[in-house]
N, C-alpha and C positions, 0 to 999 in steps of 0.2 A: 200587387195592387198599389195604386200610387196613394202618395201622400195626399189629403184632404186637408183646404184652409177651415171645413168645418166637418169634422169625421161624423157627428152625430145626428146630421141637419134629417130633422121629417120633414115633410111636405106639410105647408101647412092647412091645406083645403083639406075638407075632411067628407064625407059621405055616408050619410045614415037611411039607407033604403032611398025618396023620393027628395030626403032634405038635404040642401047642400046649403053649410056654414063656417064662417071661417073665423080663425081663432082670436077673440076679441084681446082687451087687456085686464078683462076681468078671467083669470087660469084657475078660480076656484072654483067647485064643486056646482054653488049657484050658478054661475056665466054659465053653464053648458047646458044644453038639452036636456030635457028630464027621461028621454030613452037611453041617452047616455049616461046621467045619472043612475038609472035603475037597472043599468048594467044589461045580463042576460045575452042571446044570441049564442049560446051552447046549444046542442043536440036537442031539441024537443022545445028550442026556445024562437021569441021571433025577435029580436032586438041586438042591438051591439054591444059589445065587449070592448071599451077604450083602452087604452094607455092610458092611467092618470096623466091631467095637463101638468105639465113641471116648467120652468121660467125658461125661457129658451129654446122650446121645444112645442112645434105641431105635431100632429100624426094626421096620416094618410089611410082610412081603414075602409074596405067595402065588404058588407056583407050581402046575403042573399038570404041569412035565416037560417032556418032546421034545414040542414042536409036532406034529401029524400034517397039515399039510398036502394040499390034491390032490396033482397030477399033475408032474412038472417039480419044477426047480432050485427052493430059497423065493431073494430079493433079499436078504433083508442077515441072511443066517446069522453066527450069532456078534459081531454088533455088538451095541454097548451104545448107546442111545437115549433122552434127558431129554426129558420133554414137557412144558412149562412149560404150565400152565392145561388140566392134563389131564382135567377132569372137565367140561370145557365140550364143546359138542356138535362143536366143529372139534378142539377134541384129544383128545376120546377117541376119536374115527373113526379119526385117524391115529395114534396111540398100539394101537387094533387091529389095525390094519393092518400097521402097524411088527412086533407080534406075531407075524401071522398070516404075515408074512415072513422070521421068525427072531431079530428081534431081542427083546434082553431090556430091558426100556421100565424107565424110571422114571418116575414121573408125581408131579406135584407142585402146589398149589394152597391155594385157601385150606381148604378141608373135607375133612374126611379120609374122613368118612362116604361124599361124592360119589366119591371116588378111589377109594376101597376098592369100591365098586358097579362101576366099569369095570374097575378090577385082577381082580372075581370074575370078569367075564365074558371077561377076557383069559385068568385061569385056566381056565375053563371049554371056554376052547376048546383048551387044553393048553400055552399061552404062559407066560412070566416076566413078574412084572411087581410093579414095589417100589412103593411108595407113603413121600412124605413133604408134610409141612405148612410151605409155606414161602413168604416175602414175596417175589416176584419184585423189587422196587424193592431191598428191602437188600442192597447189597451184600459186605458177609462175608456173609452168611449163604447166599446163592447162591452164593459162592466155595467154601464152606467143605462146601455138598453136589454143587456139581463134584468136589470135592478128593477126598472122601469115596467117590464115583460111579468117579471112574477108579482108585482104587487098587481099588477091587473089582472091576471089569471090564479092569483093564490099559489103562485109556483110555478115552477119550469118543467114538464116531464120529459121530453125530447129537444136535443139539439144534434142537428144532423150539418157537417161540415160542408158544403163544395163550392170551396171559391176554387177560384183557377190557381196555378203554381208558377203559369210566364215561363213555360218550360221551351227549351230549344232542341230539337229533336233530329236523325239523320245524321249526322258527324259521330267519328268514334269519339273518344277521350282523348288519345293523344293530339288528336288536333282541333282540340274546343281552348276557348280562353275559360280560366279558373273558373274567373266569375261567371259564366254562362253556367257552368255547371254545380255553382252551387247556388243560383239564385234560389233554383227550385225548390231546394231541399232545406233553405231560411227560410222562403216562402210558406211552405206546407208544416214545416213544423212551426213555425211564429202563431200562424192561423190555428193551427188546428191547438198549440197549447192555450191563445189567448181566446178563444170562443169554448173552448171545452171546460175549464176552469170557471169560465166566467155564470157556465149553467151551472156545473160542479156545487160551486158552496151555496146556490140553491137547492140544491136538490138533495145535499147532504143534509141539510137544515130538515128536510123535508121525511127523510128516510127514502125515498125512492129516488128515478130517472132513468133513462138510457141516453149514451152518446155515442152518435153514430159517425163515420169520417170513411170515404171512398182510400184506400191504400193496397198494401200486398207487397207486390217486390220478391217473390220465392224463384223465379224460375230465369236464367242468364237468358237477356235478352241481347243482341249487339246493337249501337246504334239510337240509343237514346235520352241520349244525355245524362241530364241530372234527374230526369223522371223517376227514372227504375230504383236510383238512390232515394230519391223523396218517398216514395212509397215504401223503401224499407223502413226508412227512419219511423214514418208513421205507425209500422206495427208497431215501433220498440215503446214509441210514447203513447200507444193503446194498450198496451201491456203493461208497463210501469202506473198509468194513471189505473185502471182495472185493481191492480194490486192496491190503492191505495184507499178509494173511494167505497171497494166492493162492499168492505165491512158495517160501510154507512148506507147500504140497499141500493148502489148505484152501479147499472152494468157498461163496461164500453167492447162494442166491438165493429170491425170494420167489414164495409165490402171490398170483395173481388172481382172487377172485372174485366176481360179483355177489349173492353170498346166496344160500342152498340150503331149500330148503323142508323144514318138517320130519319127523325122521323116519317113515315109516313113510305117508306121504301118498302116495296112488294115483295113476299117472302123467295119466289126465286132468286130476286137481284141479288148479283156477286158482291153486292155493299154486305149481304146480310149474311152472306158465307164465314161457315169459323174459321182461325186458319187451320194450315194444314197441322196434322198432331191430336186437335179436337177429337172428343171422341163422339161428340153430338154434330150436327152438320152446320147448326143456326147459332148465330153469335146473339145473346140476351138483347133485346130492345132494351130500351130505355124503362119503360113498363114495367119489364121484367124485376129492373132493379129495382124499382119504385115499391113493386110488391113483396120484394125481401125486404128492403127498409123496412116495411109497416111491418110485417111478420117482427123484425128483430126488434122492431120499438114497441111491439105489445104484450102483454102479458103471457102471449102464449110462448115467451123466449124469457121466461123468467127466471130461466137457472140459464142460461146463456150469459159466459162474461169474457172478455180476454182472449175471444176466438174471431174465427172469420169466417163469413160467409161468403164460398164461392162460387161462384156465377158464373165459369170461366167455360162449362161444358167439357169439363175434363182436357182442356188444356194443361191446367195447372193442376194433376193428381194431388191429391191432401195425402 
């Protein structure tokens, strides 16, 4: 992820169901809407959930209201949820799903244009979902829209990682340049320790949370660079952070997965085939993951820490 002349910039047009207003220079509490003032827009609610206004900073936030889900309980009614590289195809699956579960998502990334396309279709299905433009690598500026995130939500319960890693892939080792091959594995571990930390001493504050972050790395792949590194590295610092946090009621664990074919590909297509070794035939959609994430971000993964969830179809035997 490249460097930002403004890592923490929101957008500053903002959208409360029919009203659209834009941020005056009066950022206290009077200047705004009194829907925005009165907060609300959780599960069972009809109104939005802002970010406090702060000097410098808009937000970007569309809702749709009470989620109307089927049948049954939703999984994480009333939690608040950061989805770091929300507009990528592994977070905005789970970023929907998070929705479609109760949660009110924030999504964040380099383009506001791609966040703002997933936040319509989170609205659309009646979900919350805030949007901001932000350097996963800097850290104030991840800090500072954790900070931002839990004073608006009374806390942080999920933070699920998937910015990309800029990984270069198809060459062995021996004939890659260094730096190719370890961009990825600065890259995934920078990210994943400055956004997981950054919900961390929230949620430590708090007694609870889960942090979730896409990794693995068990099984000798040839041919892929820094990837297969980056994804070990990632268990090591889901494990060490695990050990550290667990005492303060916070769990971290990763998924598993071999790559999902993409969306909207018809279950014969050979995109959707596991590879060979699988012991199942079909490689997890995207979906598929989306609905481990929710499983492992909800209470019903509550003695869940330090482990992994894999998705791999018994490619990769536990």
């Amino acid at each position: 992820m490249s460097a930002m002349a403004n890592p923490l910039h929101f957008v500053s047009a903002t959208i409360t169901g029919s009203e659209q207003y834009r941020q005056g220079d009066d950022k206290s509490a009077a200047g705004r809407p009194a829907a925005d003032r009165a907060g609300g827009g959780a599960p069972g609610g009809t109104g939005v959930r802002g970010i406090p206004w702060a000097a410098g900073c808009g937000v970007r936030r569309l809702s749709g209201g009470a989620y109307r889900g089927g049948a049954g309980t939703v999984l994480l009614a009333g939690k608040t949820a950061i989805v770091h590289g929300g507009s990528g195809a592994v977070g905005s699956a789970v970023a929907r799903a998070f929705a479609r579960e109760g949660a009110a998502v924030h999504l964040t990334g380099r383009t506001v244009a791609a966040l703002e396309d997933v936040a319509r279709r989170i609205e659309g299905d009646g979900g919350v979902a805030h949007v901001a433009q932000l350097d996963a690598t800097d850290r104030d500026a991840v800090d500072r829209h954790a900070d931002a995130v839990a004073a608006e939500g009374d806390g942080i319960d999920i933070c699920f990682n998937a910015t990309s890693n800029d990984d270069l892939q198809g060459s062995p080792l021996v004939e890659m340049a260094v730096a190719d091959v370890t961009r990825p594995v600065i890259k995934a571990v920078t990210t994943t320790v400055v956004t997981a930390t950054a919900a961390a001493r929230h949620m430590i504050h708090r007694g609870s949370g889960v942090i979730l972050v896409m990794a693995g790395g068990r099984k000798a792949i040839p041919d892929l660079g820094g990837s297969h590194i980056a994804w070990s590295a990632l268990t090591g610092v889901c494990r060490q952070l695990a050990a550290e946090v667990g005492p303060q009621g916070v769990r971290v664990a990763w998924l598993l997965s071999p790559g999902s074919p993409s969306p909207g590909s018809p279950a014969p297509d050979d995109a959707n085939r596991a590879d060979e070794g699988a012991l199942l035939t079909e490689r997890p959609r995207y979906d598929d993951v989306a609905n481990a994430a929710v499983f492992a971000a909800s209470d019903w993964a509550r003695t869940m820490t330090a482990t992994e969830l894999n998705l791999t179809g018994g490619l990769v035997p536990d």
